[in-house]
SEMAR-486052 format. One record per atom (N, C-alpha, C, O): atom name; x, y, z; residue in one letter. Coordinates in Angstrom, 1 decimal. Layout:
<rec at="CA" east="X" north="Y" up="Z" aa="a"/>
...
END
This chain:
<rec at="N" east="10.2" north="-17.0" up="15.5" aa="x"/>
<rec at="CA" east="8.9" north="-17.6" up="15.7" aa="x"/>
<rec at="C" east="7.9" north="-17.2" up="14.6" aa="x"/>
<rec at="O" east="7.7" north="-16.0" up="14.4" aa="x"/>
<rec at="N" east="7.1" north="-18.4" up="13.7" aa="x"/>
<rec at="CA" east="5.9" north="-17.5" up="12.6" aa="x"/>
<rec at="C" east="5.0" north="-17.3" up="13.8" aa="x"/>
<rec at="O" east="5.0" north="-17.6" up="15.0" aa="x"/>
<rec at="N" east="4.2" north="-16.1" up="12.6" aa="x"/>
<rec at="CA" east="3.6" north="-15.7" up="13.0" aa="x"/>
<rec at="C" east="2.2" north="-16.1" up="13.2" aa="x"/>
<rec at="O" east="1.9" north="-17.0" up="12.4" aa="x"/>
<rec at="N" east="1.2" north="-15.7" up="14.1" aa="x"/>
<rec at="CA" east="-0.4" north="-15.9" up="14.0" aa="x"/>
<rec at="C" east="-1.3" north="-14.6" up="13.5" aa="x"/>
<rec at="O" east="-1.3" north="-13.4" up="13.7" aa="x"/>
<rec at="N" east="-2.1" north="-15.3" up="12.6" aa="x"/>
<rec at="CA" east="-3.4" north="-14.7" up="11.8" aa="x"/>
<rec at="C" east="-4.4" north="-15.1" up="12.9" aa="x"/>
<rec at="O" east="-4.5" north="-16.1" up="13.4" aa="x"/>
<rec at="N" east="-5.3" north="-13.4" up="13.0" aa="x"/>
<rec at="CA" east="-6.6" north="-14.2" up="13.7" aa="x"/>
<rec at="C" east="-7.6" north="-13.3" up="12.8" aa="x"/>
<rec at="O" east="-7.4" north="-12.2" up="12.6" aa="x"/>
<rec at="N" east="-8.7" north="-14.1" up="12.4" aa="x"/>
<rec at="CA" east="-10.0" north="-13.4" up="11.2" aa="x"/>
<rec at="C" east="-10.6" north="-13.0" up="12.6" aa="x"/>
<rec at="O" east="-10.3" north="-13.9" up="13.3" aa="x"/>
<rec at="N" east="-11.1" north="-12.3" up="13.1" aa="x"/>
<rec at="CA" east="-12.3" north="-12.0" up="14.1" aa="x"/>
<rec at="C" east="-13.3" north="-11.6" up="12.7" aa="x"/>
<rec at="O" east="-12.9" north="-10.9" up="11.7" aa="x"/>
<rec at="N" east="-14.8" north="-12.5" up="13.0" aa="x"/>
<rec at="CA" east="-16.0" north="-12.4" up="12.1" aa="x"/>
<rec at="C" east="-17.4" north="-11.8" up="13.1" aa="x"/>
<rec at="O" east="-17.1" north="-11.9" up="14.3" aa="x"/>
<rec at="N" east="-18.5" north="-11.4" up="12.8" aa="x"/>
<rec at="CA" east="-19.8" north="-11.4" up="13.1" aa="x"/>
<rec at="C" east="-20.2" north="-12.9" up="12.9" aa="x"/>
<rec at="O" east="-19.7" north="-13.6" up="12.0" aa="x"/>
<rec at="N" east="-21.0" north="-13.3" up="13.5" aa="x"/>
<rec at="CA" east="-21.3" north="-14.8" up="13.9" aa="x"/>
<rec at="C" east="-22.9" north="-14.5" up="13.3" aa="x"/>
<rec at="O" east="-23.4" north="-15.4" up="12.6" aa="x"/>
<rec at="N" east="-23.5" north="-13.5" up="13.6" aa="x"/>
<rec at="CA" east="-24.7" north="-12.9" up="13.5" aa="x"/>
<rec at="C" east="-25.1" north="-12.5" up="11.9" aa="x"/>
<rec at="O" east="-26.1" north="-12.6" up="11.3" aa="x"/>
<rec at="N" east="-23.7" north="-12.1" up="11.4" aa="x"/>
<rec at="CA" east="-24.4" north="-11.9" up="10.1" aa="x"/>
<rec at="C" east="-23.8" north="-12.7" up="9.1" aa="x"/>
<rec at="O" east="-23.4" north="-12.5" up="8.0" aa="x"/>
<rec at="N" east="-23.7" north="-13.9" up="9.9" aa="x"/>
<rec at="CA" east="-23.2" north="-15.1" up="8.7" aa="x"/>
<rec at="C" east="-21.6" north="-15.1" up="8.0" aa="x"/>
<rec at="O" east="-21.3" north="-15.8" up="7.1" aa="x"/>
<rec at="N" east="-20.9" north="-14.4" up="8.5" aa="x"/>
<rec at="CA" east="-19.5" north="-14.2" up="8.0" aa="x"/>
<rec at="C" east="-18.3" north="-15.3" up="8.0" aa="x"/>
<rec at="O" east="-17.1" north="-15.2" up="7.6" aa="x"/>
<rec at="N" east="-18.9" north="-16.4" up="8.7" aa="x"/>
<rec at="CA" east="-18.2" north="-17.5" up="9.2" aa="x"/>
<rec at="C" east="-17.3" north="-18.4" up="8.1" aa="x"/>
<rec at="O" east="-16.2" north="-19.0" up="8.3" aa="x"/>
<rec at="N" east="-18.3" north="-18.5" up="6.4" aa="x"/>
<rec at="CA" east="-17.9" north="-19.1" up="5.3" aa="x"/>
<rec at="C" east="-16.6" north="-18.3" up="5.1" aa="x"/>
<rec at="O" east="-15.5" north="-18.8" up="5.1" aa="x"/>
<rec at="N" east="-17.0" north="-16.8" up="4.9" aa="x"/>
<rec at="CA" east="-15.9" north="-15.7" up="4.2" aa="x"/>
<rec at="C" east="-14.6" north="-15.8" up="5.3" aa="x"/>
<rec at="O" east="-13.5" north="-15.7" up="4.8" aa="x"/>
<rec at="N" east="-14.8" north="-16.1" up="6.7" aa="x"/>
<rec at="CA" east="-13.2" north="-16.4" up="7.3" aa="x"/>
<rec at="C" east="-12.4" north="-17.5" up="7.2" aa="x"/>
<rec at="O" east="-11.3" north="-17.8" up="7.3" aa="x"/>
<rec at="N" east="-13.4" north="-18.1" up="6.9" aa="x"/>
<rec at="CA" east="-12.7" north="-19.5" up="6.8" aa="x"/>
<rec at="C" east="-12.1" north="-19.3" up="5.3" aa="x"/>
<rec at="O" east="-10.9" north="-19.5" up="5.0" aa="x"/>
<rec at="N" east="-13.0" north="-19.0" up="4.5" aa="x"/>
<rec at="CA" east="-12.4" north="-18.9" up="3.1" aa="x"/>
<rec at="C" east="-11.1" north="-18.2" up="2.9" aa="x"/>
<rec at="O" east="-10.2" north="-18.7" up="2.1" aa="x"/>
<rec at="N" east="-10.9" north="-17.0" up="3.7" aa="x"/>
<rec at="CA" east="-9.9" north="-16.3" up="4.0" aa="x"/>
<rec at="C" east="-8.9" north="-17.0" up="4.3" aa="x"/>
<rec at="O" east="-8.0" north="-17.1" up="3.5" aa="x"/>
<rec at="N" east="-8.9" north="-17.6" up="5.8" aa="x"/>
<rec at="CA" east="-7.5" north="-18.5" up="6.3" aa="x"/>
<rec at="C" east="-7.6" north="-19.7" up="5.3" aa="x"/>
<rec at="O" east="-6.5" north="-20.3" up="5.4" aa="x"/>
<rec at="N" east="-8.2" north="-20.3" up="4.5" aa="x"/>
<rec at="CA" east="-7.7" north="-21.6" up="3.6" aa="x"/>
<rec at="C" east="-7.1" north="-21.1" up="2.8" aa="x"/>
<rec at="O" east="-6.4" north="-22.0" up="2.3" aa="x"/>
<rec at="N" east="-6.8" north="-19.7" up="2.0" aa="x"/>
<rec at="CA" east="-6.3" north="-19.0" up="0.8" aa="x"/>
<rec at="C" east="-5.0" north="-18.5" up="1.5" aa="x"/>
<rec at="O" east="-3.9" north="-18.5" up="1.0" aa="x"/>
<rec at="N" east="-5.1" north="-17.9" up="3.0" aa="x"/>
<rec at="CA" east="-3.6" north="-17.7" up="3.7" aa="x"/>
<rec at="C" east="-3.0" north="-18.7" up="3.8" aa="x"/>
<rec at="O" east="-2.0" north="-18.9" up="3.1" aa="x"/>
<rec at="N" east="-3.5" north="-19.6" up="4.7" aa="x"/>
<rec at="CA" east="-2.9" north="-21.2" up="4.5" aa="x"/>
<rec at="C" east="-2.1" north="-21.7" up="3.4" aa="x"/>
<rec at="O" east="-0.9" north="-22.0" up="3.4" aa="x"/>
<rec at="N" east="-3.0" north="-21.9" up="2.5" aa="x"/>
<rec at="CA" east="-2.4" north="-22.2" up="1.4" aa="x"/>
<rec at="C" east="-1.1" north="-21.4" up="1.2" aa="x"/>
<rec at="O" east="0.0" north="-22.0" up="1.3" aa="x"/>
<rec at="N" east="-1.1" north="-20.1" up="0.8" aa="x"/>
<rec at="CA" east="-0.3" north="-19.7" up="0.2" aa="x"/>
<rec at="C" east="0.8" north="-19.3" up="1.3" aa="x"/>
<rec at="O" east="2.0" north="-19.5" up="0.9" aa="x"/>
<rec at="N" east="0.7" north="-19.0" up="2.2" aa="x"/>
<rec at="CA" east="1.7" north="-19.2" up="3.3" aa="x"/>
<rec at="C" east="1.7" north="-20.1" up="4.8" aa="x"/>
<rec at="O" east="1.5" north="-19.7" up="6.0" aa="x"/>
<rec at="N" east="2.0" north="-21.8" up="4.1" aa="x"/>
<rec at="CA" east="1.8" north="-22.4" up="4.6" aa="x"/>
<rec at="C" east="3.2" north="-22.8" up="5.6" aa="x"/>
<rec at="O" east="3.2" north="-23.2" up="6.8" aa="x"/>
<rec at="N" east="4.2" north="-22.5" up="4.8" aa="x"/>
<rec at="CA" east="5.6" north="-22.5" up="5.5" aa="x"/>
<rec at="C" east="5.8" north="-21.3" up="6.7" aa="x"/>
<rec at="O" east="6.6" north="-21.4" up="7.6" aa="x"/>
<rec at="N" east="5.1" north="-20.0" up="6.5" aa="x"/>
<rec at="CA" east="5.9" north="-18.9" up="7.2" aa="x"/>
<rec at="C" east="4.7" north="-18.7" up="8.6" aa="x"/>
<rec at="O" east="5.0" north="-18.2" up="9.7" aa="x"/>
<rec at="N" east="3.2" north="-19.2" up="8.1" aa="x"/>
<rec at="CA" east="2.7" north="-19.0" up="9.6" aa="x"/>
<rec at="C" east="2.8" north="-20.3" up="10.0" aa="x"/>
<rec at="O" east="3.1" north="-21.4" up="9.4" aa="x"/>
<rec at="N" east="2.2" north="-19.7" up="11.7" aa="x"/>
<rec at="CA" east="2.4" north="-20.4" up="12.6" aa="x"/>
<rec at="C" east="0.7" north="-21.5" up="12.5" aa="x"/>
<rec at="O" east="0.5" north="-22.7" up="12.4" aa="x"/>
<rec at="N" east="-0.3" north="-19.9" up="12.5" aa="x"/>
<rec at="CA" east="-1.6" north="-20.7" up="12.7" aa="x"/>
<rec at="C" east="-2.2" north="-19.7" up="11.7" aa="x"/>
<rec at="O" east="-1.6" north="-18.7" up="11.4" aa="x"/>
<rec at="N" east="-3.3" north="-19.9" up="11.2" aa="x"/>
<rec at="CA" east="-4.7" north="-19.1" up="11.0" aa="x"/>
<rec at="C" east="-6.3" north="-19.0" up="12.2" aa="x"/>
<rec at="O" east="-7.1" north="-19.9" up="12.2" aa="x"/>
<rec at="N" east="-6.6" north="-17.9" up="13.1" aa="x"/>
<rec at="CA" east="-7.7" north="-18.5" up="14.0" aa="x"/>
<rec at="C" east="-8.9" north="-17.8" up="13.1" aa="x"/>
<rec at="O" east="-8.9" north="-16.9" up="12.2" aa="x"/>
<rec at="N" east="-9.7" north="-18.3" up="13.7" aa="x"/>
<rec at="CA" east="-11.1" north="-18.0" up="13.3" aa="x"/>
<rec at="C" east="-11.7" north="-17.3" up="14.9" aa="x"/>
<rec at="O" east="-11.5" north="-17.8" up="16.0" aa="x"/>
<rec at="N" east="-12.2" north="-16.1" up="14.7" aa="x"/>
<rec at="CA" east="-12.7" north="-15.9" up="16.3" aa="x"/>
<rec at="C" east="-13.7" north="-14.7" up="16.2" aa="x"/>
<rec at="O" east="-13.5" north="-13.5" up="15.9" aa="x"/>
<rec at="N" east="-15.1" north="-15.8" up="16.6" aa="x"/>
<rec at="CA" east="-16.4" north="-15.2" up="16.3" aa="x"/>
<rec at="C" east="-16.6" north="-13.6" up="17.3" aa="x"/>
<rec at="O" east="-16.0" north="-13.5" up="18.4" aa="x"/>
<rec at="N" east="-17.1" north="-12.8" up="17.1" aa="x"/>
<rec at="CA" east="-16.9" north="-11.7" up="17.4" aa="x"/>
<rec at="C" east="-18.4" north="-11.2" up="18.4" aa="x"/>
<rec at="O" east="-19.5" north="-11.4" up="17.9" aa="x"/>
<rec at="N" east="-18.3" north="-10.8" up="19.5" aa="x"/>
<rec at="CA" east="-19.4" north="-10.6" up="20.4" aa="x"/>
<rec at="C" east="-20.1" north="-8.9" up="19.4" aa="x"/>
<rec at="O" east="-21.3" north="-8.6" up="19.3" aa="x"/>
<rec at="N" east="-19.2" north="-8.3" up="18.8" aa="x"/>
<rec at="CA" east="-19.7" north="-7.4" up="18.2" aa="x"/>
<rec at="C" east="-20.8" north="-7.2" up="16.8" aa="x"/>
<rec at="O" east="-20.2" north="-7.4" up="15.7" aa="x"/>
<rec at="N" east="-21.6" north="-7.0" up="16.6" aa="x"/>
<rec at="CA" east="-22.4" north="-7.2" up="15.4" aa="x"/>
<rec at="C" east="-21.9" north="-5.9" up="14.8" aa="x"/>
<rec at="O" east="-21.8" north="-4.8" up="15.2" aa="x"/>
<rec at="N" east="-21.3" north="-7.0" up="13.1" aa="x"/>
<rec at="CA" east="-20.6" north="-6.4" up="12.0" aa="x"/>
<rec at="C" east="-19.0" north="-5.9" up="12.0" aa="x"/>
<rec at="O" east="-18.5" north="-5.0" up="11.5" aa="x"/>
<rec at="N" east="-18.6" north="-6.6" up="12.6" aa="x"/>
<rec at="CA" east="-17.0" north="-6.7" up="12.5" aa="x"/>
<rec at="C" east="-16.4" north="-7.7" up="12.1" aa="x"/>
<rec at="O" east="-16.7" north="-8.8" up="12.5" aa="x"/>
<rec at="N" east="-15.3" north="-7.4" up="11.2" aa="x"/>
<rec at="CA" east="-14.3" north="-8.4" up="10.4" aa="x"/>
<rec at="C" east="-13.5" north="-7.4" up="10.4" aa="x"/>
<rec at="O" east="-13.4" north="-6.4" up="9.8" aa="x"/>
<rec at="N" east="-12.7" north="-8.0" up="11.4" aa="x"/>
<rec at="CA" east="-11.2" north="-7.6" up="10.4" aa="x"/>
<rec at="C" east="-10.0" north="-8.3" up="11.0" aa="x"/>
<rec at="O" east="-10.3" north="-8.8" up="12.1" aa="x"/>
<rec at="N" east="-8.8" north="-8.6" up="10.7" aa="x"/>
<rec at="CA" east="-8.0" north="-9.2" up="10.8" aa="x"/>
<rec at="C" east="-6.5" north="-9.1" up="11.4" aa="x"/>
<rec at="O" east="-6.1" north="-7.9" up="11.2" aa="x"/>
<rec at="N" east="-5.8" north="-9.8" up="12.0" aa="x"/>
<rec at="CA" east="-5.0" north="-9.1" up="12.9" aa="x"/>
<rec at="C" east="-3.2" north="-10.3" up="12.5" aa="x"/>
<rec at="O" east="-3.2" north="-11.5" up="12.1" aa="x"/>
<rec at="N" east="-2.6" north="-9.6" up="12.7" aa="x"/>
<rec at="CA" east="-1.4" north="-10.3" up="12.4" aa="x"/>
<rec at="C" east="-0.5" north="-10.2" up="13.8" aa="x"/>
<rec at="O" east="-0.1" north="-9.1" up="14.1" aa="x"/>
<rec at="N" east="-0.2" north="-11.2" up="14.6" aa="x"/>
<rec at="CA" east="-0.1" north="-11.0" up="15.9" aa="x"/>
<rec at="C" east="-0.1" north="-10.0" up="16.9" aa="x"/>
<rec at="O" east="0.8" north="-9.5" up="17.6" aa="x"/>
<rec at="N" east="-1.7" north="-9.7" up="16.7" aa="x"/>
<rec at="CA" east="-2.2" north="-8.6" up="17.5" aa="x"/>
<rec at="C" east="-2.1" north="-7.4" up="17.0" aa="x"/>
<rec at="O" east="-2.2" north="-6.4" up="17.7" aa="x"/>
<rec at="N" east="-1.7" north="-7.4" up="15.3" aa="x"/>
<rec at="CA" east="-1.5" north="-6.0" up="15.1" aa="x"/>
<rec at="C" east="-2.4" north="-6.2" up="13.7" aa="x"/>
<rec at="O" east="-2.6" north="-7.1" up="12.9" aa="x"/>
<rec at="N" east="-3.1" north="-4.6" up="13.9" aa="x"/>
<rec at="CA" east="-4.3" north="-4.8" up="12.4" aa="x"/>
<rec at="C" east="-3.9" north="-4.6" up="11.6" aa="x"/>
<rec at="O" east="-3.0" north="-3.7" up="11.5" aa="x"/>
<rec at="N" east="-4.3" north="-5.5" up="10.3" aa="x"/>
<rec at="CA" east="-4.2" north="-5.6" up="9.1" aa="x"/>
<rec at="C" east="-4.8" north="-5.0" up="8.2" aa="x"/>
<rec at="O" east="-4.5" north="-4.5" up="7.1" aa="x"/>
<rec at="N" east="-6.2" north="-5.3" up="9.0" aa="x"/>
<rec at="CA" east="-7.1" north="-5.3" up="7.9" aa="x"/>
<rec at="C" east="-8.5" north="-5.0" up="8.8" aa="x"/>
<rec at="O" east="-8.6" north="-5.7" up="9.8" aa="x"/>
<rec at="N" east="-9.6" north="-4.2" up="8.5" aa="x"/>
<rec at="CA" east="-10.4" north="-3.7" up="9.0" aa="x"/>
<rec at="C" east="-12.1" north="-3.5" up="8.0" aa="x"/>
<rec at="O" east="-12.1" north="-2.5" up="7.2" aa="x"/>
<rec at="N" east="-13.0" north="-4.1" up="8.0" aa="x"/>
<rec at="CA" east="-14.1" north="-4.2" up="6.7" aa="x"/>
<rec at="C" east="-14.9" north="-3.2" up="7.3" aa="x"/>
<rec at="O" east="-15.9" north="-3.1" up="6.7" aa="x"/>
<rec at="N" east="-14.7" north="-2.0" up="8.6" aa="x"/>
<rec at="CA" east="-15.1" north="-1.1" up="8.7" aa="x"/>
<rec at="C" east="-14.6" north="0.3" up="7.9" aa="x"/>
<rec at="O" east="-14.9" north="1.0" up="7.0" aa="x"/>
<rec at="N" east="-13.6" north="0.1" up="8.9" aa="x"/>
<rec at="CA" east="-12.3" north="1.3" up="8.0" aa="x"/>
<rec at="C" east="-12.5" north="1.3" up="6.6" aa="x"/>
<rec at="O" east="-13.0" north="2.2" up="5.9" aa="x"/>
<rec at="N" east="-12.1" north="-0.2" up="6.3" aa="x"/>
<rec at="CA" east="-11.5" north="-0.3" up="4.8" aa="x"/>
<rec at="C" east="-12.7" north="0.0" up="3.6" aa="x"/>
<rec at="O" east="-12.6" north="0.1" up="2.3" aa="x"/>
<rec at="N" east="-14.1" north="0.2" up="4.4" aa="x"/>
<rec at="CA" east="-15.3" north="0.1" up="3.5" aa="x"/>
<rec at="C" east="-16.3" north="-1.0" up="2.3" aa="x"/>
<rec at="O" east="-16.9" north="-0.8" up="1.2" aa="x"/>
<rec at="N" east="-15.7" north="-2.5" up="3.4" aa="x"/>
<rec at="CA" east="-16.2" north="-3.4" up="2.4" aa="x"/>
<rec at="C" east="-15.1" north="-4.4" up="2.9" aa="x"/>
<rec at="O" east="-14.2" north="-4.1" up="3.7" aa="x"/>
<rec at="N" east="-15.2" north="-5.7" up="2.3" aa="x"/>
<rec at="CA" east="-14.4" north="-6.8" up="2.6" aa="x"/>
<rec at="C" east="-13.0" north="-6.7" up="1.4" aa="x"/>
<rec at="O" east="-13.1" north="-6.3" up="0.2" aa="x"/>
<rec at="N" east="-11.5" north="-7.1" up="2.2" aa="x"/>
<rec at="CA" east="-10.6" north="-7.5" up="1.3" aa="x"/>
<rec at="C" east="-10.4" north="-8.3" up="-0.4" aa="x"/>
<rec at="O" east="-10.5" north="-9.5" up="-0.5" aa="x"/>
<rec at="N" east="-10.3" north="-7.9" up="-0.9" aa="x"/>
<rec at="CA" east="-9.5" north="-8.9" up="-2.5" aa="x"/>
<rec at="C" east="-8.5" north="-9.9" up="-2.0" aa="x"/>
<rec at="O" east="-7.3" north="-9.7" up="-1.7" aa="x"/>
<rec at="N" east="-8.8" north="-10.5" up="-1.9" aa="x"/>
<rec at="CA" east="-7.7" north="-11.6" up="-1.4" aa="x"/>
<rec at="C" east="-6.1" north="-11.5" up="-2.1" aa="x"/>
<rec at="O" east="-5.2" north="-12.2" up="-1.6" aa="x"/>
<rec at="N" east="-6.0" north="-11.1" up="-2.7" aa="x"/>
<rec at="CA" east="-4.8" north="-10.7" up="-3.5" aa="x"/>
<rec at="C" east="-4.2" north="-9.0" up="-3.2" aa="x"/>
<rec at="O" east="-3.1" north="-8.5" up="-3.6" aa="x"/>
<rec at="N" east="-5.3" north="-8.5" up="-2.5" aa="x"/>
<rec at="CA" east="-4.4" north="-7.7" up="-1.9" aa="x"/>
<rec at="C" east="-4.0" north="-7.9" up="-0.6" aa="x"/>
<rec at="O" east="-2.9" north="-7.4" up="-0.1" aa="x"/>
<rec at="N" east="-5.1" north="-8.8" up="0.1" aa="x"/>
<rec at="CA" east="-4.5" north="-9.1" up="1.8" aa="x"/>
<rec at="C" east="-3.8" north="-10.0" up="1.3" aa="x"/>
<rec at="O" east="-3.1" north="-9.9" up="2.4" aa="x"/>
<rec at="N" east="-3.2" north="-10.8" up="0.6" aa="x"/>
<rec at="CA" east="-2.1" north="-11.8" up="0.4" aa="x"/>
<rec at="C" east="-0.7" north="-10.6" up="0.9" aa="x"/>
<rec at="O" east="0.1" north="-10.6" up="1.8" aa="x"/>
<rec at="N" east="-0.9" north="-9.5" up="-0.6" aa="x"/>
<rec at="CA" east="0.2" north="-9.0" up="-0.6" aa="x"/>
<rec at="C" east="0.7" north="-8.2" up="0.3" aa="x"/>
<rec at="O" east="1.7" north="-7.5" up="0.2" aa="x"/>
<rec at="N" east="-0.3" north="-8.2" up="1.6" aa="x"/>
<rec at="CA" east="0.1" north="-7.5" up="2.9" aa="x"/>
<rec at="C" east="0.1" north="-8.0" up="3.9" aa="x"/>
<rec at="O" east="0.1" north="-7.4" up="4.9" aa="x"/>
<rec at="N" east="0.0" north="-9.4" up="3.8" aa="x"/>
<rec at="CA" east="0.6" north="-10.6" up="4.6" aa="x"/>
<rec at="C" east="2.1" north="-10.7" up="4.3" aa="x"/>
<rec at="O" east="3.0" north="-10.7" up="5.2" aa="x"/>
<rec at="N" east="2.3" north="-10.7" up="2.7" aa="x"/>
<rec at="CA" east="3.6" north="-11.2" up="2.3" aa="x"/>
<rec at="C" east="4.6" north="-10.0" up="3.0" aa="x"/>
<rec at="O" east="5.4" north="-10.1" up="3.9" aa="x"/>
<rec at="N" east="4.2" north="-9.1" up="2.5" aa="x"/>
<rec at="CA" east="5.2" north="-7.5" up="3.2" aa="x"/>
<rec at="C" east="5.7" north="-7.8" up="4.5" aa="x"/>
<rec at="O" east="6.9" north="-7.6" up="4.7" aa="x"/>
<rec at="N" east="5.1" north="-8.3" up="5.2" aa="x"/>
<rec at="CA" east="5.0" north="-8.6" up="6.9" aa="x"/>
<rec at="C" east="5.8" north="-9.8" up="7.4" aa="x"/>
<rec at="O" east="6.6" north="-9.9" up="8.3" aa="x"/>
<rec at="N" east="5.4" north="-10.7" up="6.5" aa="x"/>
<rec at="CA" east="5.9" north="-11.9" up="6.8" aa="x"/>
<rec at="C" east="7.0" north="-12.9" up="6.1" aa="x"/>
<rec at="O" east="7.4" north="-14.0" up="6.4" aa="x"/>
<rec at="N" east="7.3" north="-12.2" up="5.1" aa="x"/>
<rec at="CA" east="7.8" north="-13.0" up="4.3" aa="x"/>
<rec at="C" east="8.2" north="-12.0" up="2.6" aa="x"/>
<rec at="O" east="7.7" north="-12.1" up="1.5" aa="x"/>
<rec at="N" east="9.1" north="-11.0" up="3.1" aa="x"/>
<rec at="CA" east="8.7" north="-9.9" up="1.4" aa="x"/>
<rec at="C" east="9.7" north="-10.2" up="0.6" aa="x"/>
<rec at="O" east="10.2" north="-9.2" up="0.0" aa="x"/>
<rec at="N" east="10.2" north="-11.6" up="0.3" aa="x"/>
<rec at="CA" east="10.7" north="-11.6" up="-0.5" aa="x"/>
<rec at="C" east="10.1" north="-12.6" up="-1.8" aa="x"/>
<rec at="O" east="10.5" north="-12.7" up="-2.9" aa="x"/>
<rec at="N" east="9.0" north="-13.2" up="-1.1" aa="x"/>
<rec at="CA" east="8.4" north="-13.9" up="-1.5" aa="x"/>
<rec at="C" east="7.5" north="-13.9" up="-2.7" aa="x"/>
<rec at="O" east="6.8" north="-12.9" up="-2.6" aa="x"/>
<rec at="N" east="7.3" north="-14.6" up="-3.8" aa="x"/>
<rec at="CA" east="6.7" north="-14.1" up="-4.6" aa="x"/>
<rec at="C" east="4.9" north="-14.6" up="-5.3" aa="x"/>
<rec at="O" east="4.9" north="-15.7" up="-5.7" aa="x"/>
<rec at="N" east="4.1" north="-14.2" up="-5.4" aa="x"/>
<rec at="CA" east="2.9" north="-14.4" up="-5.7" aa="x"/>
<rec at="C" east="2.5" north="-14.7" up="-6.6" aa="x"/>
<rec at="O" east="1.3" north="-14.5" up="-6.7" aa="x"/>
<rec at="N" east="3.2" north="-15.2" up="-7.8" aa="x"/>
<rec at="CA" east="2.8" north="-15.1" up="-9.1" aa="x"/>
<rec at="C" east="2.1" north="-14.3" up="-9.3" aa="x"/>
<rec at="O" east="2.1" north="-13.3" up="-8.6" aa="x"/>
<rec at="N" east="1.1" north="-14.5" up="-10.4" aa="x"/>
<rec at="CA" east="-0.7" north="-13.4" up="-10.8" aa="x"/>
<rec at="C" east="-1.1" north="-12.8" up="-9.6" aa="x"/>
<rec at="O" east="-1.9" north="-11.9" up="-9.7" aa="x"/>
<rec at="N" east="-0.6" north="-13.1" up="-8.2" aa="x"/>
<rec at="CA" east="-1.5" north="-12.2" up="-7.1" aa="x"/>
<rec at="C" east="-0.3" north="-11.0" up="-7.2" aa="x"/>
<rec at="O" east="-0.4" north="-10.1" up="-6.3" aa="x"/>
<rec at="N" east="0.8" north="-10.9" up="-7.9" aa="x"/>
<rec at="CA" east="1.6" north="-10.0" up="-7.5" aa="x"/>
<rec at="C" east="1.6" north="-8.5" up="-8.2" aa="x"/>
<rec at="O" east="2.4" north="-7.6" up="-8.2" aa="x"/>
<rec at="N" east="0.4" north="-8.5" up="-8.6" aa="x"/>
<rec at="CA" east="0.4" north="-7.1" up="-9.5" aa="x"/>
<rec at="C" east="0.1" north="-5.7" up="-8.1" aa="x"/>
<rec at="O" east="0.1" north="-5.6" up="-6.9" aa="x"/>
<rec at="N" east="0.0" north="-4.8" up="-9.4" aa="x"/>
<rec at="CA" east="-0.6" north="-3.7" up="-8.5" aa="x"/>
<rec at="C" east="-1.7" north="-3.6" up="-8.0" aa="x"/>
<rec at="O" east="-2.7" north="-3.8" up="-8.7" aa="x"/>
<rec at="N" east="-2.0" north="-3.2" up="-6.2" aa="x"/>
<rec at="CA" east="-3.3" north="-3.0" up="-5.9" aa="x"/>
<rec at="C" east="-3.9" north="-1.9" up="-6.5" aa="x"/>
<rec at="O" east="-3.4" north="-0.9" up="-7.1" aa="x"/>
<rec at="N" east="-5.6" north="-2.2" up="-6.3" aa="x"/>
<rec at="CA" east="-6.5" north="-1.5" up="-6.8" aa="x"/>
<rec at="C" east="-6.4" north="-0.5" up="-6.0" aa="x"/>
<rec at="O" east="-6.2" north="0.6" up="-6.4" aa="x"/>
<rec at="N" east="-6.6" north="-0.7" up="-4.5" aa="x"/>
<rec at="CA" east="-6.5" north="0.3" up="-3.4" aa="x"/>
<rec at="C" east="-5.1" north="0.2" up="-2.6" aa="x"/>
<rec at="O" east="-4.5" north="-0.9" up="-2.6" aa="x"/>
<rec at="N" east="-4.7" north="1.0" up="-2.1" aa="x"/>
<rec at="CA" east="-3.6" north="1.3" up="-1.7" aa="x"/>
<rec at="C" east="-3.7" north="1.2" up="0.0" aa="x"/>
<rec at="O" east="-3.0" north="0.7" up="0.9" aa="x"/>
<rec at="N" east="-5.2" north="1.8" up="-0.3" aa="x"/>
<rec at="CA" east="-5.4" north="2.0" up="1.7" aa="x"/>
<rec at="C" east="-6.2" north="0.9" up="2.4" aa="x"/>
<rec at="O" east="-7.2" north="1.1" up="3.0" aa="x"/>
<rec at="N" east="-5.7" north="-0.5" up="2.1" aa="x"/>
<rec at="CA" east="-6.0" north="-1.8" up="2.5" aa="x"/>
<rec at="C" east="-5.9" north="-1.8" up="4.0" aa="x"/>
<rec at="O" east="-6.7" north="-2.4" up="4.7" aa="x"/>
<rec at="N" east="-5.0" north="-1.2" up="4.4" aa="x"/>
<rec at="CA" east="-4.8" north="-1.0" up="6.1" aa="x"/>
<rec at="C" east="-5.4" north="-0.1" up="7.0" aa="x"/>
<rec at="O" east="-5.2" north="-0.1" up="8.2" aa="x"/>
END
């Protein structure tokens, strides 16, 4: 069964462009291996982070700032799909501790 992406955003501090922008770049690039991408506004003020069927990925508290899209790519790909290749997104991360 693919899997589901859910962005949980702050609704309050306008983050709604940046999720969406997010699942149109997952989308895109792994359009065969998920299931969905959700968007889901968050009762909490200042939370983003992202969940791969219920398991975190990605956290803009923890992590100290929002994802490079080229590195949450390549830790979508790990998870879901690692054989898969990224062209130009496939270099080395800047940060290691994306999770």
């Amino acid at each position: 069964m693919k899997p589901t992406i859910t962005i949980t955003y702050c609704p309050k501090c306008h983050w709604l462009l940046r999720a969406a922008y997010i699942a149109q770049e997952l989308l895109t690039t792994f359009e065969a291996e998920l299931k969905a991408v959700a968007l889901e506004p968050s009762e909490t003020s200042g939370e983003f982070h992202i969940s791969l069927d219920n398991e975190k990925i990605f956290d803009r508290k923890e992590y100290g700032g929002f994802p490079e899209i080229k590195e949450l790519k390549q830790v979508v790909r790990d998870r879901v799909s690692p054989g898969k290749s990224l062209g130009h997104a496939d270099t080395k991360p800047h940060h290691t501790d994306i999770l």
